[in-house]
LOZA-430125 format. One record per residue (C-alpha): residue in three letters; x, y, z. Coordinates in steps of 0.05 Angstrom, whole numbers, padded with zeros to 5 digits, always signed. Example, Ala and Ser with C-alpha at 12.3 -4.5 7.8 and 13.67 -1.06 7.14 Angstrom:
% LOZA-430125
ALA+00246-00090+00156
SER+00273-00021+00143
***
This chain:
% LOZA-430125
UNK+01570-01704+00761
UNK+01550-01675+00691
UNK+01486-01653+00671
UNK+01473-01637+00741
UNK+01429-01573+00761
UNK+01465-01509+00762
UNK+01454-01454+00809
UNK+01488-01494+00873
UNK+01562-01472+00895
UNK+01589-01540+00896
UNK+01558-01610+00889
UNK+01568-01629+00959
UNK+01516-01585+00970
UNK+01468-01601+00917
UNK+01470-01676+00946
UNK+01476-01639+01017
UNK+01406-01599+01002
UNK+01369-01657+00976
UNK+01394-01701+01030
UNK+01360-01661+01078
UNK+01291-01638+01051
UNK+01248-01693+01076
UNK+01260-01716+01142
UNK+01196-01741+01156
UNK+01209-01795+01102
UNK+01274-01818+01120
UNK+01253-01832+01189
UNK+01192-01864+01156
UNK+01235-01903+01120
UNK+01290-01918+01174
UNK+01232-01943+01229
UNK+01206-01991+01174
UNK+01267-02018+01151
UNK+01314-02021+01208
UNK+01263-02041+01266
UNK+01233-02095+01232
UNK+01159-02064+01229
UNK+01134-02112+01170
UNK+01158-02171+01224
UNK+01123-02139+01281
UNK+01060-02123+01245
UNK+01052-02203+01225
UNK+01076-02219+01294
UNK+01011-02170+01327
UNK+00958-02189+01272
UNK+00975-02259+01283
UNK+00972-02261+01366
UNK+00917-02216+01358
UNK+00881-02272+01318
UNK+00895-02329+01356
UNK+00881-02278+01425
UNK+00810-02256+01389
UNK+00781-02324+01372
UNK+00801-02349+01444
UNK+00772-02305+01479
UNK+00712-02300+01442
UNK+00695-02370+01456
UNK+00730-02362+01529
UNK+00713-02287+01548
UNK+00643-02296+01580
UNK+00666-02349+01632
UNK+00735-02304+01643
UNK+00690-02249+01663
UNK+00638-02274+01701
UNK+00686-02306+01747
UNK+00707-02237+01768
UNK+00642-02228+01791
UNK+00645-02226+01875
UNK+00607-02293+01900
UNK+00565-02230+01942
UNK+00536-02208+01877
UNK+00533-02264+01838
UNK+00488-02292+01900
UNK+00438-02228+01895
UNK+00361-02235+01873
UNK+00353-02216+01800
UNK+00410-02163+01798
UNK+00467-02224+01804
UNK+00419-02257+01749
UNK+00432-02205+01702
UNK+00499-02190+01710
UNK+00518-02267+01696
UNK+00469-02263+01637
UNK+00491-02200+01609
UNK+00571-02223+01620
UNK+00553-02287+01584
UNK+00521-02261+01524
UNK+00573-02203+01515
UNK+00629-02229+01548
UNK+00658-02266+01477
UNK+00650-02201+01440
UNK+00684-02158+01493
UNK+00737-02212+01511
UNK+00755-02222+01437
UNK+00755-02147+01428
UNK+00806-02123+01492
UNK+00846-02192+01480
UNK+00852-02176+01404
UNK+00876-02106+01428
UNK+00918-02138+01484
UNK+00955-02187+01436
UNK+00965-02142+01378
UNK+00993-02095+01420
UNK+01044-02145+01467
UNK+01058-02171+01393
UNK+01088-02096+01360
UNK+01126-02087+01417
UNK+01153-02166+01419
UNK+01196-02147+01353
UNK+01243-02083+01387
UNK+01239-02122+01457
UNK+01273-02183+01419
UNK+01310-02129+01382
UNK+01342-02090+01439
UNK+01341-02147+01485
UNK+01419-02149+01508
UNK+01406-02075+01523
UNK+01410-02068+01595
UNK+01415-01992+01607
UNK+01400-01926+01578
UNK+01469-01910+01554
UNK+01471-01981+01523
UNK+01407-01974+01487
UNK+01433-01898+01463
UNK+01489-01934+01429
UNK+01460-01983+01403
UNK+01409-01932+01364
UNK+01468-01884+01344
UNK+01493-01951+01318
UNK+01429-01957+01268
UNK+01426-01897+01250
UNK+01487-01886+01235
UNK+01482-01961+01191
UNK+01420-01929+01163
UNK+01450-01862+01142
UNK+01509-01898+01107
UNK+01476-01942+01060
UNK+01426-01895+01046
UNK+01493-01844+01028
UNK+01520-01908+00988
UNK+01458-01913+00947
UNK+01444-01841+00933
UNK+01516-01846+00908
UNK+01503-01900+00864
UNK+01446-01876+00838
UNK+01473-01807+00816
UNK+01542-01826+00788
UNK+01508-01892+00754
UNK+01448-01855+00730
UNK+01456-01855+00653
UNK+01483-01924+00656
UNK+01421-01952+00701
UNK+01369-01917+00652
UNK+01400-01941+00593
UNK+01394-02011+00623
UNK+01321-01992+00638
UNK+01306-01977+00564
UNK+01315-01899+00545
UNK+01355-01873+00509
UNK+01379-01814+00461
UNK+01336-01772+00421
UNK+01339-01779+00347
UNK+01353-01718+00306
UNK+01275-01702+00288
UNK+01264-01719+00361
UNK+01322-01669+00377
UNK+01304-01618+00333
UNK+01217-01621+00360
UNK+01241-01621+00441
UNK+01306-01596+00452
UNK+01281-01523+00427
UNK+01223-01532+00475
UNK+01269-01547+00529
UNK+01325-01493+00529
UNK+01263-01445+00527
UNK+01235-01466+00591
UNK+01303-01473+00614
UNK+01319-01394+00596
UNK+01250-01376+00626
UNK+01262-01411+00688
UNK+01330-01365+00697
UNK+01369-01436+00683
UNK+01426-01428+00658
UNK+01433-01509+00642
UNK+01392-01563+00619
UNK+01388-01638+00638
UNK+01408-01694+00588
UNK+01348-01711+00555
UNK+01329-01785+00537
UNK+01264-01813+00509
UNK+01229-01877+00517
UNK+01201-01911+00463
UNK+01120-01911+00482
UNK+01069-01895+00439
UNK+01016-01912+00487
UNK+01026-01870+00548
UNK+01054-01796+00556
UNK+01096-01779+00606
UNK+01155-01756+00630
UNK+01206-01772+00698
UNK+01254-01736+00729
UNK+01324-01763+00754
UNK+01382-01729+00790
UNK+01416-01709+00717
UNK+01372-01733+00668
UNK+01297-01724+00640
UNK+01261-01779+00610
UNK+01205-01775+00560
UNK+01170-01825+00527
UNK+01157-01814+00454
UNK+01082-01822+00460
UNK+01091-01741+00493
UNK+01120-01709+00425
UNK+01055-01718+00390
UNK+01023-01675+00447
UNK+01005-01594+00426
UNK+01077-01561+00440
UNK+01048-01520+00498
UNK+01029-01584+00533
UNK+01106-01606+00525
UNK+01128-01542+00548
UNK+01087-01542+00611
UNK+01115-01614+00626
UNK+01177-01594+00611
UNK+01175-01543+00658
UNK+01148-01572+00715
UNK+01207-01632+00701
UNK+01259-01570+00701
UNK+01245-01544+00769
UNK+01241-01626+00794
UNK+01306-01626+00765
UNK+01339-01557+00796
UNK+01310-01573+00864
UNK+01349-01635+00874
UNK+01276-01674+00876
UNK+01308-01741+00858
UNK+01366-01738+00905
UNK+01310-01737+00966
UNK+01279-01792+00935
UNK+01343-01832+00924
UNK+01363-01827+00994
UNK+01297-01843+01027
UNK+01300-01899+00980
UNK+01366-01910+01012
UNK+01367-01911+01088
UNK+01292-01956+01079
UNK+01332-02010+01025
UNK+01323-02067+01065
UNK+01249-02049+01056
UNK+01259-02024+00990
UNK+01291-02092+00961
UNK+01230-02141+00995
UNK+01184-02088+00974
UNK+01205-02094+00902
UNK+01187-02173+00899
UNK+01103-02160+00902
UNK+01105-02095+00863
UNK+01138-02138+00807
UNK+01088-02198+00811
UNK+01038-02146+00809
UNK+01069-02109+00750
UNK+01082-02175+00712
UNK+01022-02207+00722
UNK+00968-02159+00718
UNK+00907-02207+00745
UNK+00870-02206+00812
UNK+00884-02269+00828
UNK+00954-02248+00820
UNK+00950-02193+00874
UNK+00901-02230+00911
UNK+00962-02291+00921
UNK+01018-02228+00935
UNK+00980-02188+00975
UNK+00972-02257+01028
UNK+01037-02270+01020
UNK+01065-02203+01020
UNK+01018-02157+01075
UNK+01059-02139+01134
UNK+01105-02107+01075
UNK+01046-02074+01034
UNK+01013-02048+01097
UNK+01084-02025+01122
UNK+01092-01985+01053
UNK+01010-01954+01054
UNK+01015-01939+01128
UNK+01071-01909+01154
UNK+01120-01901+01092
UNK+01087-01869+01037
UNK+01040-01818+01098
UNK+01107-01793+01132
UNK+01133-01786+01054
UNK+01073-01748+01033
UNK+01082-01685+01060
UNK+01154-01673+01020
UNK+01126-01709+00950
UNK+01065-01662+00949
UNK+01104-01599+00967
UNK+01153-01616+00909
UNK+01097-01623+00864
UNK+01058-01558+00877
UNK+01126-01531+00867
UNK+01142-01557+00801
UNK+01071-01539+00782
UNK+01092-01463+00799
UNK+01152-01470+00750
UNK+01101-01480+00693
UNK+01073-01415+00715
UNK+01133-01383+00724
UNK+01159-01399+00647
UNK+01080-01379+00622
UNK+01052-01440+00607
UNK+00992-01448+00661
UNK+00949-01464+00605
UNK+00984-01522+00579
UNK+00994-01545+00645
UNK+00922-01544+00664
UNK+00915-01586+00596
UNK+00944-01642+00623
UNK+00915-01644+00692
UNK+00851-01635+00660
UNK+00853-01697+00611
UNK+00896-01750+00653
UNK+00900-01779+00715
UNK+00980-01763+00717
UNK+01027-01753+00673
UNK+01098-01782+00719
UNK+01093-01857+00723
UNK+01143-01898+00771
UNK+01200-01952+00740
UNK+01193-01988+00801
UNK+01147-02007+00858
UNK+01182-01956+00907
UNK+01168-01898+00854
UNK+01097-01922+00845
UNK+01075-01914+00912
UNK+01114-01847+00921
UNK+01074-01822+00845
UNK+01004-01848+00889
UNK+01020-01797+00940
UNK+01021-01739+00888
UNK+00971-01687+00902
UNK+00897-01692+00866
UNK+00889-01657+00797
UNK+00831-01609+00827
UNK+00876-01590+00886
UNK+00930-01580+00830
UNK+00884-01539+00785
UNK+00852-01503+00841
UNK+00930-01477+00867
UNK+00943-01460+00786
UNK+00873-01413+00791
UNK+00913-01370+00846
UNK+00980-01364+00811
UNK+01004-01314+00773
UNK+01080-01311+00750
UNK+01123-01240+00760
UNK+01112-01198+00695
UNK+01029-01220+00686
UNK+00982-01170+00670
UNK+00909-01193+00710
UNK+00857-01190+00654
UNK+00797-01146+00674
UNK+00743-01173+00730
UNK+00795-01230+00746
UNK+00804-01255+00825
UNK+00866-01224+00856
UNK+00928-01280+00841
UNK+00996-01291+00877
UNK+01053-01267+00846
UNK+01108-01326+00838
UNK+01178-01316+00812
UNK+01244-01361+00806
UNK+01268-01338+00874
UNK+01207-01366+00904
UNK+01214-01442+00859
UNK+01288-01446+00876
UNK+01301-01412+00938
UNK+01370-01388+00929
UNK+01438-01423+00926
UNK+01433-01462+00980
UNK+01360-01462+01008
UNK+01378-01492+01065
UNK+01424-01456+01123
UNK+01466-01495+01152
UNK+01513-01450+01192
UNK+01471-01451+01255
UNK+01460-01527+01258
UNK+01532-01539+01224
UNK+01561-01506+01293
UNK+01510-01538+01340
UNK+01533-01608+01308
UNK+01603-01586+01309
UNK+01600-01572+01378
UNK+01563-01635+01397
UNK+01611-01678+01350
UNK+01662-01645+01394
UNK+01633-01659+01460
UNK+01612-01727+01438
UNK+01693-01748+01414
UNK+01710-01717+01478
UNK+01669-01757+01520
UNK+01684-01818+01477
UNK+01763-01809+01488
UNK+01752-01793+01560
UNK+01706-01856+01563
UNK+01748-01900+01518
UNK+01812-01879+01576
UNK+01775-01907+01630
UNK+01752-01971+01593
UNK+01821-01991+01573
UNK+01842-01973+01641
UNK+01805-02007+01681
UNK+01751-02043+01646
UNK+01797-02091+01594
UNK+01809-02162+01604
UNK+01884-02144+01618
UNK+01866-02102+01675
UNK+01827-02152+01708
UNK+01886-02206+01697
UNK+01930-02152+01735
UNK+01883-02127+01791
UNK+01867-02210+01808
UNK+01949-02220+01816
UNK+01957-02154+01849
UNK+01904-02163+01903
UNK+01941-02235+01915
UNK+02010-02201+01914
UNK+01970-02157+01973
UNK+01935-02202+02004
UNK+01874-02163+02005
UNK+01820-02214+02001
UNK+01761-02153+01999
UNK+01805-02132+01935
UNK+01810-02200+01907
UNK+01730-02219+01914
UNK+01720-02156+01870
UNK+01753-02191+01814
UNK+01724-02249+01822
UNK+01664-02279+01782
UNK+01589-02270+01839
UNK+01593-02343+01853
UNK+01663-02337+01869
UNK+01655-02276+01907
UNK+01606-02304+01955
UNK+01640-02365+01965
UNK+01701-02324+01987
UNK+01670-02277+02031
UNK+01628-02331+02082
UNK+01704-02369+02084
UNK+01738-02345+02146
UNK+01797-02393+02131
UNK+01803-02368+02069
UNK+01808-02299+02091
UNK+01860-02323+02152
UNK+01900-02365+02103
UNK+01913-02316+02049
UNK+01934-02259+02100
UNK+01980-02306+02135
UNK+02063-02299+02121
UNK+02062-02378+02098
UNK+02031-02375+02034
UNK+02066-02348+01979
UNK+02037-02314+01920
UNK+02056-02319+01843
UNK+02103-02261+01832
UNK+02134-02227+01767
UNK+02070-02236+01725
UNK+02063-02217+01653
UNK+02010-02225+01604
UNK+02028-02261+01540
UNK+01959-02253+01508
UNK+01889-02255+01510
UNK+01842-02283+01467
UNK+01776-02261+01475
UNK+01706-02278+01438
UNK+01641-02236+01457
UNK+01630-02238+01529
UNK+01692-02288+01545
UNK+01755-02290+01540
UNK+01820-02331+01566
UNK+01890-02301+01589
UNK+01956-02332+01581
UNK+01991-02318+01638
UNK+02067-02329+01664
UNK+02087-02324+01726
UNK+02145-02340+01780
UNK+02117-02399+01832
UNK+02160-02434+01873
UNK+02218-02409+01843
UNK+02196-02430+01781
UNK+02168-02395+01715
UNK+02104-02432+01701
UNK+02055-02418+01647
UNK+01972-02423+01659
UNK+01907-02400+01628
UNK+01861-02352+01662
UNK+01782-02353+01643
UNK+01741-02286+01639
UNK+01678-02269+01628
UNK+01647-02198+01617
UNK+01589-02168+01666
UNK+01520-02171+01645
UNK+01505-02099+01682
UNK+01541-02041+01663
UNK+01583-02005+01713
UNK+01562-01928+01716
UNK+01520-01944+01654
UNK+01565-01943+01619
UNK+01631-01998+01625
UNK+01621-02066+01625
UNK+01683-02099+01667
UNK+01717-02171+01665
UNK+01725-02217+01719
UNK+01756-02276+01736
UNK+01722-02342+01735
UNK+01763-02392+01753
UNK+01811-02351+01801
UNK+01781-02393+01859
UNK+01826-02468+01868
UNK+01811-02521+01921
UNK+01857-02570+01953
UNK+01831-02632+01980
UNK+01848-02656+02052
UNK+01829-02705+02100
UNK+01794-02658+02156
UNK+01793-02726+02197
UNK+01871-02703+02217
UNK+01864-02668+02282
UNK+01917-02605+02293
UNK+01920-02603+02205
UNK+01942-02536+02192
UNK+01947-02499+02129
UNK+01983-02435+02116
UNK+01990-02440+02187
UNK+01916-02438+02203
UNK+01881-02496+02238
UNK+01826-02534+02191
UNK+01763-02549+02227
UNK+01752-02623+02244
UNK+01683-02639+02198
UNK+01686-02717+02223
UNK+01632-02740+02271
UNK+01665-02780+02331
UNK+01660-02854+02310
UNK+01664-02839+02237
UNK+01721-02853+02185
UNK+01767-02782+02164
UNK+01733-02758+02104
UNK+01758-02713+02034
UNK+01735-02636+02036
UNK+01757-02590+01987
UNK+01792-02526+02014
UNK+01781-02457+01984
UNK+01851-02442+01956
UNK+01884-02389+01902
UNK+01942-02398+01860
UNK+02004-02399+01905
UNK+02044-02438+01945
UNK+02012-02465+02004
UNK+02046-02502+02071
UNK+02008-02557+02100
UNK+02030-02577+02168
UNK+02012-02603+02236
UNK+02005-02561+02303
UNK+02057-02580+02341
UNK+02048-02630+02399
UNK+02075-02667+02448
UNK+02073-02730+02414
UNK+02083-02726+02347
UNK+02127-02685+02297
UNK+02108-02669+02220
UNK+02160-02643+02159
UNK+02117-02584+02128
UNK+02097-02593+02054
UNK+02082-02550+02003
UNK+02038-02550+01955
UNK+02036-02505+01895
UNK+01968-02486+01859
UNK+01956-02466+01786
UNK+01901-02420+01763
UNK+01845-02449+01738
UNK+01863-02519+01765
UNK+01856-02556+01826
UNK+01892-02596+01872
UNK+01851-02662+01872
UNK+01901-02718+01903
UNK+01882-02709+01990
UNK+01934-02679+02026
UNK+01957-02731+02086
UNK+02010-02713+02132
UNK+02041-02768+02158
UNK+02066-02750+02239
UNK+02128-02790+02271
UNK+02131-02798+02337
UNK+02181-02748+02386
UNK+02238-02773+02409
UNK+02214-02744+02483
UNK+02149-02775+02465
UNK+02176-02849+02473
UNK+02211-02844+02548
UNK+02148-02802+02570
UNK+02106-02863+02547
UNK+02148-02914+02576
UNK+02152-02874+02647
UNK+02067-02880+02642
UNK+02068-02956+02622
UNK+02114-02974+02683
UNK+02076-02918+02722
UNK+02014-02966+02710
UNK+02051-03037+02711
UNK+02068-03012+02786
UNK+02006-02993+02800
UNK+01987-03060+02785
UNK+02027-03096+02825
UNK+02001-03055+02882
UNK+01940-03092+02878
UNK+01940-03148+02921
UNK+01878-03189+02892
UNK+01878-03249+02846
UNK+01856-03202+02779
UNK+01888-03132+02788
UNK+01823-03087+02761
UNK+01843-03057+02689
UNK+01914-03100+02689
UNK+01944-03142+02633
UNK+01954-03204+02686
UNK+01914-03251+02732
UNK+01916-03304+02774
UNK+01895-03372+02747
UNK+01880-03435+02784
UNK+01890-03429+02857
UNK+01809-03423+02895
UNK+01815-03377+02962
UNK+01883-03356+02947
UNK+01911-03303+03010
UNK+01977-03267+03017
UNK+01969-03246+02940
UNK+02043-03204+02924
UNK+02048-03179+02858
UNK+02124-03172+02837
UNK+02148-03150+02765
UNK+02199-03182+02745
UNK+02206-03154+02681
UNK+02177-03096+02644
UNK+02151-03104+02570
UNK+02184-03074+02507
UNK+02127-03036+02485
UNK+02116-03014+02417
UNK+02086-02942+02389
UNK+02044-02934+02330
UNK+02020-02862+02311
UNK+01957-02859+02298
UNK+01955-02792+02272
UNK+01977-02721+02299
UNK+01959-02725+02364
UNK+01936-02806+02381
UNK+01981-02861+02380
UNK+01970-02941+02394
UNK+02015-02982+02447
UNK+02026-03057+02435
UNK+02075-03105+02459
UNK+02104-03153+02404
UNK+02100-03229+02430
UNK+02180-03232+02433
UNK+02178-03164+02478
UNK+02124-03191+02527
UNK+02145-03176+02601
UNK+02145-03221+02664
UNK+02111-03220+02726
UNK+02110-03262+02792
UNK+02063-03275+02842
UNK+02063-03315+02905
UNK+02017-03323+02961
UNK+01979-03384+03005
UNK+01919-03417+02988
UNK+01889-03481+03033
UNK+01897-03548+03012
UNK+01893-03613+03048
UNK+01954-03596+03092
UNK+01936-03519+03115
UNK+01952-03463+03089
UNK+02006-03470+03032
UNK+02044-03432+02997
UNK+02053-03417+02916
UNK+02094-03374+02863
UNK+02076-03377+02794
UNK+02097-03333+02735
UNK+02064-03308+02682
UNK+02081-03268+02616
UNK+02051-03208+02589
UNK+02039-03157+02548
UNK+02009-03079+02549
UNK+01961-03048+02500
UNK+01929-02978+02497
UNK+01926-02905+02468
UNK+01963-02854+02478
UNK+01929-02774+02473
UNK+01954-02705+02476
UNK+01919-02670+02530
UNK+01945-02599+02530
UNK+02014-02607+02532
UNK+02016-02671+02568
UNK+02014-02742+02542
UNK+01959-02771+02571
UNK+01970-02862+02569
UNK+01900-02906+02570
UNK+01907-02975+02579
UNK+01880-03039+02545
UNK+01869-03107+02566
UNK+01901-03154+02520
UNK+01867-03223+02527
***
């Protein structure tokens, strides 16, 4: 920090005072550079170009279509309305779509730009983010180029004064300096041009070129001057860190400003300026007007410090006889020197100055009296006790709010807490408190499934228990859990998959749910009285039709498949255990045997219906397993059973089962009766073997036997 100005308690606040001066340029600066203006600009001209020619050839048509078929249709007046539309309408459709596009394309840049932005708080942030990006570098770079100075200049070209370039300046210098109430001077360095004469100011060092000693001496002193006040007023340190927070801009902005520089031609800047335009427009248009208002106040003011040390005359010298007397090293300073105020304006300001101490001379216009209070402002111009406790106090308010907001969002809106609320709401069985952690597809699937909501309350399903969270590994807006937990008796290990909400919660949190924390087992519904978790699943298979596969809604767990108990059949219960995240693809079949009470109830019915049978005292008992064969007008029929069949029972499923007779189990029956032959009425007996078929129902709580006839 040597060679800097003197007069400034500390140098935090030197850097602080020329940090904040122009405002109006660093937000100049920051809009350019960190919104991507030089990107939206090409993006409107272009759409606007394109819209334009469209609807210049399109426009007339557009517009006279609007035209109600009512007064299109009128006499003369619907005549000149198509006419006029037709002949204008390409002019004034190129004109509003021009306007249209070139407006839809400015804003197309920041829509792109903010476009994961879905609230207000969100779109705060993300601006405090910028900004605060913004401020940084340009800190970083006004840092650079202050402790780096002499070494960047030296690079440049300058550097240190001979000893007859010593002994012509430095006297001239330390004048001004002791006139100006300086107590210091800059390092001074020279540039070796005979050609132009000028002079720069930096944040500790003045450079001259050596075409400015052979100037008159009060010339050099009124230069000198006005450098000294640029110098003590922290003018370069503005500069730096406008510079700064617009670098982005700054570094493309350098690239034409160069080719320009280098190859001084106009078909040189005709090629950079096609090339280059959104940037040089950016730089003309909104840059270098919001960074006017600062450079031209600093220059009026260093104009006052030739006053000030008595050298007005030499001052108005140089305005008189050039065009300006600061030129810029780069492209950036350039355009910033362009913005300096006109020499008349400058000269016409000098007429009304008058420094402390001046005597008017006689008949001369009344002048304003300027002294180095005035030029410098005091230690620290600006005061920044009243804003220092406003952004204390909102820096306050704003950690505050942050810790406050950053408790609830590791509370309750992490990964981790989502992991736990999804196993606590199963541990509860609270399926409203479950869906909220569940992914919206899940959610709705689980909220129109009253057997899911039966199955999970009921005391037959078991939930994972003794859970704990191994880790999570998340990336953007997803993330998976490793998870152990107790199922079945068993520590088992799965992964769980999150993903983040698109829509803030309260503006503000964005929570995690779970999606894949909805399973499925597969069953075949075509089993009538299946029951899982002890609640009966809904027969889906059309009478006539073959069982089917479904998938069941299911969470991770233990689950009990089983069979409503019947009268004719009897099921083991099976479990089945579930694993987040996966499913349980291979059908679930539960396979009945029959009841031992089932059998003798089956075998009363089939004797029940042999008996009835024999009752029937006609040659072909009606739904029977046994006829008569061969005997024409037979009378007297008597069925008599002479032994029952061995039947045998096949279960069909949970509540049907199928009765057969095996050949070696077949039963025998007798009949006898008369029939008339050549001799009378004669008598017969024949027997006959047989077997039953048939199916055997649950009606209720009875067994309900329908016969077959087996051919």
């Amino acid at each position: 920090m040597a060679n800097r100005p003197p007069g400034y308690p500390n140098a935090l606040v030197w850097l602080r005072v020329g940090i904040l001066r122009d405002w109006r340029g660093v937000l100049g600066s920051f809009v350019a550079a960190w919104f991507y203006v030089p990107v939206a600009l090409f993006t409107a001209v272009v759409s606007a170009v394109v819209t334009g020619l469209v609807f210049s050839f399109t426009g007339g048509g557009i517009l006279e279509d609007q035209i109600p078929e009512v007064v299109r249709d009128a006499p003369i007046v619907g005549g000149l309305i198509s006419s006029f539309l037709q002949q204008s309408g390409g002019a004034i459709g190129g004109f509003v779509g021009a306007a249209l596009a070139f407006l839809a394309g400015l804003l197309l840049v920041p829509v792109l730009r903010f476009r994961e932005v879905d609230n207000g708080v969100s779109l705060l942030a993300e601006l405090a983010g910028i900004a605060a990006a913004a401020i940084l570098v340009g800190l970083l770079y006004t840092l650079y180029r202050v402790l780096l100075e002499h070494r960047l200049l030296r690079v440049s070209g300058a550097r240190d004064l001979s000893r007859r370039e010593a002994e012509l300046i430095m006297p001239i210098l330390h004048d001004c300096a002791q006139r100006l109430g300086l107590p210091g001077v800059p390092r001074l360095l020279v540039e070796d041009d005979l050609v132009s004469t000028n002079a720069r100011t930096y944040a500790r060092h003045i450079v001259v070129s050596t075409g400015l000693l052979t100037d008159p001496r009060e010339e050099i002193a009124a230069l000198l001057s006005h450098e000294l006040v640029h110098w003590r007023t922290g003018d370069e340190i503005t500069s730096a860190f406008v510079r700064g927070v617009g670098l982005p801009l700054v570094l493309v902005h350098a690239v034409p400003t160069w080719l320009m520089r280098r190859f001084p031609h106009p078909a040189t800047n005709l090629f950079v300026f096609i090339v280059f335009w959104p940037v040089l427009l950016t730089m003309k248009y909104l840059v270098q007007p919001l960074h006017r208002a600062d450079v031209r106040a600093a220059e009026y003011r260093a104009d006052m410090g030739a006053v000030v040390a008595g050298h007005a005359e030499g001052l108005r010298a140089i305005l008189e006889r050039r065009k300006s007397f600061e030129s810029g090293r780069s492209g950036w300073d350039e355009a910033v020197c362009a913005e300096h105020p006109p020499n008349e304006l400058r000269l016409d300001r000098l007429e009304r100055l008058q420094a402390e101490g001046d005597a008017a001379g006689p008949g001369t216009p009344p002048r304003r009296v300027v002294g180095t209070a005035e030029l410098f402002g005091g230690d620290d111009p600006i005061d920044m006790r009243r804003p220092a406790i406003i952004g204390g106090a909102a820096l306050l308010s704003v950690c505050l709010l942050s810790s406050l907001l950053g408790v609830v969002q590791w509370g309750f809106f992490r990964p981790e807490a989502a992991v736990k609320g999804y196993f606590s709401a199963l541990a509860d069985r609270d399926v409203d408190d479950l869906a909220g952690w569940l992914s919206s597809e899940s959610k709705a699937a689980v909220s129109n499934d009253d057997l899911f909501v039966e199955r999970i309350k009921s005391a037959d399903y078991q939930p994972p228990t003794d859970i704990e969270i191994e880790a999570i590994d998340r990336k953007d807006d997803e993330a998976t859990a490793k998870v152990s937990f107790v199922i079945g008796g068993n520590r088992t290990e799965a992964e769980l998959m999150l993903r983040r909400d698109r829509e803030s919660t309260l503006g503000v949190f964005k929570g995690w749910h779970i999606a894949d924390g909805i399973s499925a087992i597969s069953v075949d519904v075509g089993q009538q009285g299946l029951l899982i978790d002890g609640v009966p699943v809904p027969v889906a298979v059309p009478a006539g039709e073959s069982p089917q596969v479904q998938s069941v809604l299911s969470v991770p767990g233990v689950h009990v498949v089983s069979v409503a108990s019947n009268p004719l059949s009897e099921t083991a219960p099976q479990t089945v255990t579930v694993l987040p995240g996966s499913d349980y693809e291979t059908p679930v079949q539960v396979v009945p045997a029959l009841k031992s009470t089932a059998r003798s109830s089956i075998d009363e019915q089939v004797k029940k219906y042999l008996d009835d049978c024999a009752q029937q005292a006609v040659a072909a008992p009606q739904g029977c397993p046994f006829r008569l064969n061969g005997y024409q007008d037979a009378e007297k029929i008597k069925w008599t059973i002479s032994q029952y069949p061995s039947v045998q029972i096949d279960v069909l499923g949970p509540a049907g089962a199928q009765v057969t007779t095996p050949y070696e189990a077949r039963g025998r029956v007798q009949v006898s009766g008369t029939y008339q032959s050549y001799f009378g009425a004669t008598p017969f007996t024949e027997n006959y073997s047989y077997g039953v078929t048939g199916f055997v129902t649950v009606a209720g709580e009875q067994l309900s036997f329908q016969p077959g006839i087996d051919d």
